[in-house]
N, C-alpha and C positions, 0 to 999 in steps of 0.2 A: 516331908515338906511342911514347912509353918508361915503361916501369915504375920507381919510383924505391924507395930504399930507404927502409927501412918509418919511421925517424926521418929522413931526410934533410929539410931545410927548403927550399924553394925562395922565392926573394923576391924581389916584381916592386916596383918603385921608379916615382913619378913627384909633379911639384910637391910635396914635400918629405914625402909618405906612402911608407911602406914598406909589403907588406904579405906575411907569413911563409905558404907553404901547407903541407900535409901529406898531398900523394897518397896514399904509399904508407899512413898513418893514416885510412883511411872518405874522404880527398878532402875534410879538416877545412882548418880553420887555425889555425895559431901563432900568429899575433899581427898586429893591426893599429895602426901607429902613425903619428902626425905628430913630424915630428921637429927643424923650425923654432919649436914653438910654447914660451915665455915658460913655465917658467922653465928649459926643455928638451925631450925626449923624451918624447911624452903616450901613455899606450895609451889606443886607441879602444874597444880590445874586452877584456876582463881577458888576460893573455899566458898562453902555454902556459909551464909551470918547465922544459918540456923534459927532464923525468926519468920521467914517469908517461907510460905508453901509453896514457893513458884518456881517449875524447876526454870526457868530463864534463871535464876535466882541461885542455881546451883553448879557445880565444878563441870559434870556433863550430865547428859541424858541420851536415852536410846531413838533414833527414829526408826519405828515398825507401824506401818506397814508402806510409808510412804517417808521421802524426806520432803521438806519444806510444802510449796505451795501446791496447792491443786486451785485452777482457774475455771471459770464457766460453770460454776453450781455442780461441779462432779463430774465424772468423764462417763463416755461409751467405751462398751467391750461387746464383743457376739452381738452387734445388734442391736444394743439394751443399754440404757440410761441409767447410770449409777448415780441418784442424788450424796451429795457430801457436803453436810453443811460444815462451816465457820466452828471451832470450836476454842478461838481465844478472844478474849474480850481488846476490841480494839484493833481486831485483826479482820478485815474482810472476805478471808479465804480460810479454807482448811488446811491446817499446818502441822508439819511432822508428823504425822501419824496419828496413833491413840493410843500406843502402846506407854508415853511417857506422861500422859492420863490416868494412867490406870493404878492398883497397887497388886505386885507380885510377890508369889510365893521364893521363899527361900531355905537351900538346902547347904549347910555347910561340911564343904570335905576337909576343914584342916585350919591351920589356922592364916593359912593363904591362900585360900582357895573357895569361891562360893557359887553356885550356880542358882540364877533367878528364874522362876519361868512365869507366863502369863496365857491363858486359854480370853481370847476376845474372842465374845459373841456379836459381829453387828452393833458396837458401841455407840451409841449417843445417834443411831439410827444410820450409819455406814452401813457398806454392802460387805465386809470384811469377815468373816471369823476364820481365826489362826490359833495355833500353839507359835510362842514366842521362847528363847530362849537366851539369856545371858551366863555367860563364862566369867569370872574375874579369876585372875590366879597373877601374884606377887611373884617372880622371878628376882635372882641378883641382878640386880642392874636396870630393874622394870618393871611394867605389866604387860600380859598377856588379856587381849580382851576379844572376847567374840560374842556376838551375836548371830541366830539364825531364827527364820521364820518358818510354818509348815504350815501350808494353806489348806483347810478343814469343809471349806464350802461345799457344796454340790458342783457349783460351775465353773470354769474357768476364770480367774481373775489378773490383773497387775499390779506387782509386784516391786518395792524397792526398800532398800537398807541406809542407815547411815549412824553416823554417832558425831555427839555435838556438843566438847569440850571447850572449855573456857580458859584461855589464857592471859596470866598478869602481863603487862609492858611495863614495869620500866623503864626510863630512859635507856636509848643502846638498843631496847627486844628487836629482834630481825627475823622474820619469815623466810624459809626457801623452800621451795615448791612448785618444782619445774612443770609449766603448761604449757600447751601449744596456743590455744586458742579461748576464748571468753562468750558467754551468754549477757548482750547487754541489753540495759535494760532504760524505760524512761521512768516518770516519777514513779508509779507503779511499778512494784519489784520482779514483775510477771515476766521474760522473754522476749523484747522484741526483735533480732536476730542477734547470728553468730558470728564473730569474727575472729581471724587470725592476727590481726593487728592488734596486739596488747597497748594500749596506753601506760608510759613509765609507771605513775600513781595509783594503778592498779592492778599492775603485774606479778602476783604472789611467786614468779622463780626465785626474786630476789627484794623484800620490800621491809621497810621501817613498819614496826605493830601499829603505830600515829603516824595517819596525815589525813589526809580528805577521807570523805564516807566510802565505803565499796560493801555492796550485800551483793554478790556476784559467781554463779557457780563457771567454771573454768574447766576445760576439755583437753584432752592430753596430758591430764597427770599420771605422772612416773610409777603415782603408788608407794613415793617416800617424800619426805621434807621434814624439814628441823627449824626448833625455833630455838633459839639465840638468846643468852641473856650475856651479855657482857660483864654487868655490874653481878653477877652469883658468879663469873666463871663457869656457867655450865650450858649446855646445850640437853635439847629434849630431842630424839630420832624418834620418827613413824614410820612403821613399814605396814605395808598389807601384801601378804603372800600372797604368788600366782596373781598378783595386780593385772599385768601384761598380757600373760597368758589367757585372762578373762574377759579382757577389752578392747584387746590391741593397743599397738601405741598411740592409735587416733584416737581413742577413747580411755573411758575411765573419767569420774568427775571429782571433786573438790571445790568446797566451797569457801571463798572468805568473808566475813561479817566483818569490819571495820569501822566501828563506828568514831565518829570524830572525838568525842568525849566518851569518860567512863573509863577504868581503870584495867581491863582486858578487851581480845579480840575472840571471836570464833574462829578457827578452821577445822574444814567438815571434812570428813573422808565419806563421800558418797554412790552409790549405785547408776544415779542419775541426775538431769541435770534440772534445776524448777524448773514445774508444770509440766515434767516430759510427757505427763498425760495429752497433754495437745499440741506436741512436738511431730516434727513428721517423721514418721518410722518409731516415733515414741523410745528417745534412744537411752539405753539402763534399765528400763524396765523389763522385769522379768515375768513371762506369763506363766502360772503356776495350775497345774490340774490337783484336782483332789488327792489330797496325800502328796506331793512333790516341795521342795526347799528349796532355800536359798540361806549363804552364809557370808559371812561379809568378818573376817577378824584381823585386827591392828595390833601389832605388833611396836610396844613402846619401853623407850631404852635410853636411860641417863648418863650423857657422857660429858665428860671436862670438856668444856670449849678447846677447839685451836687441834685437838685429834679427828683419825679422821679424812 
């Protein structure tokens, strides 16, 4: 295992994908590209500029040990008040974790293939400490990405995953991403209930990357969706194994980031839905005893539009 410097890029190659990491940046990445494809060099994931530390800033990042918002100055567990402060500037809540904070160790198996890890103690005064791990591994046709968590504490805690890629729009980009149901929300992005009524504008089964704002995580996802580039001719698949099997069809979350301007979108493949800490039944969150996991891996795969 080695520590790398905090901007260094490391970049594993195979059938004609590149793909840029950033250990020593939260165990993000720079950039994912195909580089055989018509009329050139395609990014998969919008690319890091390589000037800004921030992984908002970058192609994706990891969320461990949490995704997105925690509301109420920190949640309860067993009784006990877990404080969790704020830890981005501009942000009034605790966001994604701390894992994409932090700078991870990295071991290379090949020249496609890297594994990250990360041991958090109690970061920036969380109740947390974990072993963290990432997988990258370049496949024909894709990557293979996993993440898992190992909870190290003495006491019981909760638990969630996610990962939180960026994609270009172009004119044409089209999302699908079959849900049942939505987490909406008022000017605050926090939950204020659930519905099964999708509004057209915001219904990630089937929606344009541009139009009105949407930060919204979504309930009954399939555990697959594809995003659409018309103008490259190609299409991106996500899959997450045993999705179903883990959630049911009523569950399972995804999140889409839309913002109205700006040159990509987010969607999130996640555990849970924001703030399930004060959700009732707290639903995706996984309670974890000392020594016990959880893994969460996306399965991504580049195909010619119009197949399929």
């Amino acid at each position: 295992m080695a520590a790398s410097a905090p901007n260094e890029i490391l970049w594993l190659t195979r059938a004609g994908q590149r793909l840029g990491l950033l250990p020593g940046l939260g165990g993000s990445v720079a950039a994912w590209q195909l580089e055989d494809a018509p009329p050139g060099r395609v990014d998969l994931w919008r690319p890091w500029d390589g000037v800004r530390p921030d992984p908002y800033t970058f192609a994706s990042f990891p969320l461990v040990p949490w995704s997105n918002r925690i509301g109420g100055g920190g949640f309860e567990h067993a009784g006990r008040f877990h404080p969790v402060a704020p830890n981005r500037h501009g942000e009034p809540y605790p966001i994604h974790g701390d894992g994409w904070l932090q700078p991870w160790t990295v071991r290379r198996e090949g020249d496609d293939t890297v594994v990250m890890t990360l041991e958090s103690d109690r970061f920036a005064g969380n109740p947390y400490r974990y072993r963290a791990e990432q997988r990258f591994r370049l496949v024909d046709g894709g990557l293979d990405q996993d993440l898992a968590v190992t909870h190290l504490g003495a006491s019981s805690l909760p638990y969630g995953l996610g990962q939180h890629p960026y994609f270009l729009r172009p004119p044409g980009t089209r999302l699908r991403a079959p849900v049942t149901g939505v987490w909406l929300s008022g000017d605050d992005p926090l939950p204020t209930a659930h519905s099964r009524a999708l509004p057209p504008e915001m219904d990630p089964t089937d929606i344009p990357a541009s139009g009105p704002f949407v930060d919204n995580a979504f309930t009954g996802w399939s555990g697959e969706a594809h995003i659409e580039w018309p103008s490259r001719g190609l299409r991106l698949a996500l899959r997450v194994p045993g999705w179903t099997e883990r959630f049911g069809r009523a569950g399972g979350c995804c999140l889409l980031y839309r913002p109205p301007h700006g040159a990509a979108i987010a969607f999130e493949p996640i555990t849970h839905p924001i703030d399930a800490f004060h959700l009732p039944g707290r639903p995706g969150l996984a309670v974890l005893e000392t020594g016990q996991s959880i893994q969460l891996g996306v399965q991504w795969r580049i195909e010619p539009l119009g197949t399929g």
